[in-house]
C-alpha positions in Angstrom: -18.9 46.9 2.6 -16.2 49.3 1.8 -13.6 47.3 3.1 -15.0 44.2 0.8 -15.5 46.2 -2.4 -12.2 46.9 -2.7 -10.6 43.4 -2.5 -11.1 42.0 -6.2 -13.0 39.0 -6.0 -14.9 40.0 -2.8 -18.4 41.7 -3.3 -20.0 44.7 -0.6 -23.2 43.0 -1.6 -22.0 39.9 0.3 -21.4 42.0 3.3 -25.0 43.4 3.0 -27.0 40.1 2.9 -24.3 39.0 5.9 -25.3 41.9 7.7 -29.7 41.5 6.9 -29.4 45.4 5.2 -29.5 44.3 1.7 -33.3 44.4 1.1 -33.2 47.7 3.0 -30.5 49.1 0.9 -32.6 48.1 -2.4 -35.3 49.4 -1.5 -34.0 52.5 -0.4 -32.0 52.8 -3.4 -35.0 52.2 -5.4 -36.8 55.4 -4.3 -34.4 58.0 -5.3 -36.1 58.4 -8.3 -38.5 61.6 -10.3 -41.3 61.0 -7.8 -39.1 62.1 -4.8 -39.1 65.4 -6.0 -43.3 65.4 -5.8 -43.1 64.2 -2.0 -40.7 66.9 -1.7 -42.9 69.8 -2.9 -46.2 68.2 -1.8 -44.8 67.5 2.0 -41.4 69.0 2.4 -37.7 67.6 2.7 -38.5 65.8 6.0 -40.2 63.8 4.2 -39.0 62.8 1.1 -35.7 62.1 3.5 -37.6 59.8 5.6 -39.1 58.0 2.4 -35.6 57.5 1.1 -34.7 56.6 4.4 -31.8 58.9 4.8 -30.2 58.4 8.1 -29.7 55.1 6.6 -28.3 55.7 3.1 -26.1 58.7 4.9 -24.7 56.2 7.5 -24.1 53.4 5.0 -22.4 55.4 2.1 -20.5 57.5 5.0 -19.1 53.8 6.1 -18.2 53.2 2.7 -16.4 55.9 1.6 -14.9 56.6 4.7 -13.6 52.4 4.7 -12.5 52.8 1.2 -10.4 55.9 1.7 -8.9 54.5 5.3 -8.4 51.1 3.8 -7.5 51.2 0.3 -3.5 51.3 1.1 -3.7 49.2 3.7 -5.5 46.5 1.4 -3.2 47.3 -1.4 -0.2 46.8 0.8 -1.6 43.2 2.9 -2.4 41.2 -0.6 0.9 42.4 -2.3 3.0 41.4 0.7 0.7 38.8 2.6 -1.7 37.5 0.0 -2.3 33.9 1.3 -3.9 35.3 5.0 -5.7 37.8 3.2 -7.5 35.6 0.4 -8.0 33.0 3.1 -10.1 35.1 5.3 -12.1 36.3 2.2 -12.6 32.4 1.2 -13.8 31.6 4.3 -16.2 34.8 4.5 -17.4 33.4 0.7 -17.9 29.7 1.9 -19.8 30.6 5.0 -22.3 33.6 3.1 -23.2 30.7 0.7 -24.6 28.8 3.6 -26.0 31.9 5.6 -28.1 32.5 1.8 -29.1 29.0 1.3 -30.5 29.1 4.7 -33.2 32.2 3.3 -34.3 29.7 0.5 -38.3 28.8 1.1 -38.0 25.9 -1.4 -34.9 23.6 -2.2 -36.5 22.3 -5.9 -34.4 21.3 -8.8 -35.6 24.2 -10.9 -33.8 26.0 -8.3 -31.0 24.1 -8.4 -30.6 25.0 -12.2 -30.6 28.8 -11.5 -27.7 28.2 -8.4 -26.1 26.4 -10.8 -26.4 29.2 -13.6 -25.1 31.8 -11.1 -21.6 29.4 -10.3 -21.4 29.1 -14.1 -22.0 32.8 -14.9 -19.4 33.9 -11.9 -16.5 31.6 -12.9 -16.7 32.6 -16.3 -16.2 35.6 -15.9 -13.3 35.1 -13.2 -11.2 33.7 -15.9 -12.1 36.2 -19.0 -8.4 38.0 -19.9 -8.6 41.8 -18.7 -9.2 44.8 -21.3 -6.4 47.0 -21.7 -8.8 50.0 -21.3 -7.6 53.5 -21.5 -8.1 55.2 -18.5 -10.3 58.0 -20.6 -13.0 60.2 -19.0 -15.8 58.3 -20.6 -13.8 54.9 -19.9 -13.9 55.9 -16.2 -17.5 56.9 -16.3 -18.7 54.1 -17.8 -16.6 51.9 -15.3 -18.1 53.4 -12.5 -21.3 52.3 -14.3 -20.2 48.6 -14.3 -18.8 48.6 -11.2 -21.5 49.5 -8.5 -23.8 47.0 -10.0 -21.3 44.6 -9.2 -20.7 46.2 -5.6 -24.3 45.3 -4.6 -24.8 41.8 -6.1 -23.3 39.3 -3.5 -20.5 37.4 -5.4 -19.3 39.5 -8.0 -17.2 42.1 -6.9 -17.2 45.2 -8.2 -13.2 45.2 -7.9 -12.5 42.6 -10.1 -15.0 43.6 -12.8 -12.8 47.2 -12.6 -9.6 44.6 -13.1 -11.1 42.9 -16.3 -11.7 46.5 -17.5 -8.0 47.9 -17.0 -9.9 50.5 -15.1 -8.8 48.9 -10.9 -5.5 50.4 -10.8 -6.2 54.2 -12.5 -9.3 54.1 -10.1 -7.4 52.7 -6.5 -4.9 55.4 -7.9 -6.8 58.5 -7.8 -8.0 57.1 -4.8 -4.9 57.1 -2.6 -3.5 60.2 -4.5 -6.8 62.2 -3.7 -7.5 62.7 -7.7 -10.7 64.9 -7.0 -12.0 64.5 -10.8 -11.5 61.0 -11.5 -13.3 60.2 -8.4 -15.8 62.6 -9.2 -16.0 60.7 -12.4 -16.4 57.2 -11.1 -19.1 58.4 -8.1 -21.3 60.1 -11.2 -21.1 56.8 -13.1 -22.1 54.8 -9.8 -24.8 57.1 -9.0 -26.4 56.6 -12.3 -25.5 52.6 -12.8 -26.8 52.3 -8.9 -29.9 54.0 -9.4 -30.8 52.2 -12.5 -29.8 48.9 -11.3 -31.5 49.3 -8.4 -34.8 49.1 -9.4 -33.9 45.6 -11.8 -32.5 43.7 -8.5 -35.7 44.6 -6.2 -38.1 44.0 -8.1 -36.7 40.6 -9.0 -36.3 40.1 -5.3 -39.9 40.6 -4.5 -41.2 39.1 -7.4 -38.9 35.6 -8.1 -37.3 35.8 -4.2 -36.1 32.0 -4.0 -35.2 32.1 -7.7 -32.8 35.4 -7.1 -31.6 34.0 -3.9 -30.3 30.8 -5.6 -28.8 32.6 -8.5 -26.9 35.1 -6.1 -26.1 32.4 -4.3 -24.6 30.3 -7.5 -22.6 33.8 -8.2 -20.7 33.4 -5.0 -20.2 30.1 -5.1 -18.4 30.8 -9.0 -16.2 33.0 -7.3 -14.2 30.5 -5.2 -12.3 29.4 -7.4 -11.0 33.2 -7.8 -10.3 33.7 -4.1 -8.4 30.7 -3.4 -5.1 31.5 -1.8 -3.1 28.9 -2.9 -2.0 30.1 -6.5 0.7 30.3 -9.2 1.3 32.5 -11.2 1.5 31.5 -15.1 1.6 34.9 -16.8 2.2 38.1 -16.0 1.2 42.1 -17.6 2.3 45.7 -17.1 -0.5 48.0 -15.4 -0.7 51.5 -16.2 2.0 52.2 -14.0 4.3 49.8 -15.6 4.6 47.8 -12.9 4.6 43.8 -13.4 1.4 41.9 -11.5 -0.1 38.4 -11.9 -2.4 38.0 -15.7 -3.2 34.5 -15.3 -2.8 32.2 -12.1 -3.3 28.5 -11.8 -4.8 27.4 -8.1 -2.6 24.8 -6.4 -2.9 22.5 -3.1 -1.8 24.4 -0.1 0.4 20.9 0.1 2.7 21.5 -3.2 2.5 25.1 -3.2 5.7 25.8 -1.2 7.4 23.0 -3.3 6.1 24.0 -6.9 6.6 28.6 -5.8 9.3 28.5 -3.0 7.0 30.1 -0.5 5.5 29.1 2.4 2.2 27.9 2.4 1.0 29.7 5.6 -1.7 26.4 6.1 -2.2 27.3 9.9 -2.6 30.6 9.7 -4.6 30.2 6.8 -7.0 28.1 8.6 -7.4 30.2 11.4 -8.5 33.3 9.5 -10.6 31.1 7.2 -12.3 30.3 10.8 -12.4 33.7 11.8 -14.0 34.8 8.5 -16.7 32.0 9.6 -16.7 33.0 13.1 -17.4 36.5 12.2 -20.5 35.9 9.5 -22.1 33.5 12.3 -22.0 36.5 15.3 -23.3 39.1 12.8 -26.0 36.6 11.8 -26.3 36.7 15.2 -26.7 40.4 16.2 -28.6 41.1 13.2 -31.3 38.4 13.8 -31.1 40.1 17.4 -31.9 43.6 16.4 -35.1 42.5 14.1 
């Protein structure tokens, strides 16, 4: 989930339906809330941690941070100087959780159909709204970290990209890599408090309207697509924060006149393959997590 959340356009939500935790996760989210603190005097902190389900949260948010911090330059570095492989695996990954979700649907009805189709509208539009030129402001930050984590945990809009229409993915990935202890401290508060609240909106919808969510989440991955596909030129460019030049809007091309129309190489093979592996890789963790129920 880590890795995912910080590739715009890629969602750790996505990675937590893949991996059967996300109703888990919810759930456990949910119960951090005032009436912890009564199971806490009434039976102890064993168990208010075991009704929160701790090991669980500890392990998950440990993975996260501890993926985010390993992998942010790493990332950084593989879709500035290798973007086509990288944005192909992630397509691939997309394509195959839209099946994998669909799969979870009790009943295929066109009323359904509507909301799927809602969720692709809702996605793409905001995958082409032009990026705020945000200050990168205590409040700003706080507020972004508010934003962002309820993106991180609905599959299909990343929490990455929602930081890039804000103005706010760069000042974040930057203190980040350069260890900035209070603008991380920042951004965790906000996502603590946007999590918590969100939370409790996203599982009760899920218990309540199950195949209606579903479709919807689905719809929001499949509005996506068009964001992650590799093949793209760029039409316009802006200056982030640290004045350096990066892509504003892009125009998706056929892998077959991309070389012809940018000068680069299209990469198709190797594309392919890690668009394979991608699938490859959601079908075994389908896999082992049907296994371990």
């Amino acid at each position: 989930m880590g890795a995912a959340d910080v590739v715009p356009g890629v969602s750790g939500g996505t990675i937590a339906f893949i991996t059967g935790i996300y109703d888990t996760l919810l759930e456990s989210i949910r119960r951090v809330n005032p009436s912890l603190l009564g199971i806490w005097k009434r039976k102890g902190f064993k168990a208010a941690f075991n009704y929160i389900n701790g090991f669980f949260l500890i392990a998950l948010f440990g993975g996260i941070l501890t993926s985010i911090l390993s992998l942010a330059k790493f990332i950084s570095w593989a879709l500035e100087t290798h973007p086509v492989p990288v944005w192909s695996f992630f397509f691939g990954l997309i394509m195959v959780s839209v099946y994998h979700m669909m799969r979870q649907v009790e009943h295929k009805t066109l009323s359904r159909f509507v909301f799927l189709l809602l969720g692709a509208v809702f996605a793409y539009s905001i995958t082409v709204l032009k990026p705020l030129q945000m200050d990168p402001t205590s409040i700003n930050i706080f507020f972004a970290g508010c934003i962002a984590i309820c993106a991180m945990i609905l599959p299909g809009i990343s929490g990455s990209f929602i930081l890039l229409l804000l103005g706010m993915y760069t000042p974040v990935l930057g203190a980040v890599k350069g260890l900035q202890l209070d603008v991380m401290a920042l951004f965790a508060t906000g996502c603590l408090i946007g999590l918590l609240s969100f939370s409790h909106v996203l599982s009760w919808l899920l218990k309540r309207y199950r195949d209606f969510a579903l479709v919807f989440l689905t719809g929001l991955m499949l509005g996506t697509l068009p964001k992650l596909w590799p093949w793209k030129e760029t039409i316009s460019w802006r200056i982030n924060s640290k004045g350096e030049q990066v892509p504003l809007i892009q125009e998706n091309l056929s892998p077959f006149n991309f070389e012809s129309v940018t000068g680069q190489p299209s990469q198709l093979a190797i594309a392919v393959v890690l668009m394979l592996a991608a699938i490859g890789l959601v079908l075994a963790l389908e896999k082992v997590a049907k296994n371990g129920e």
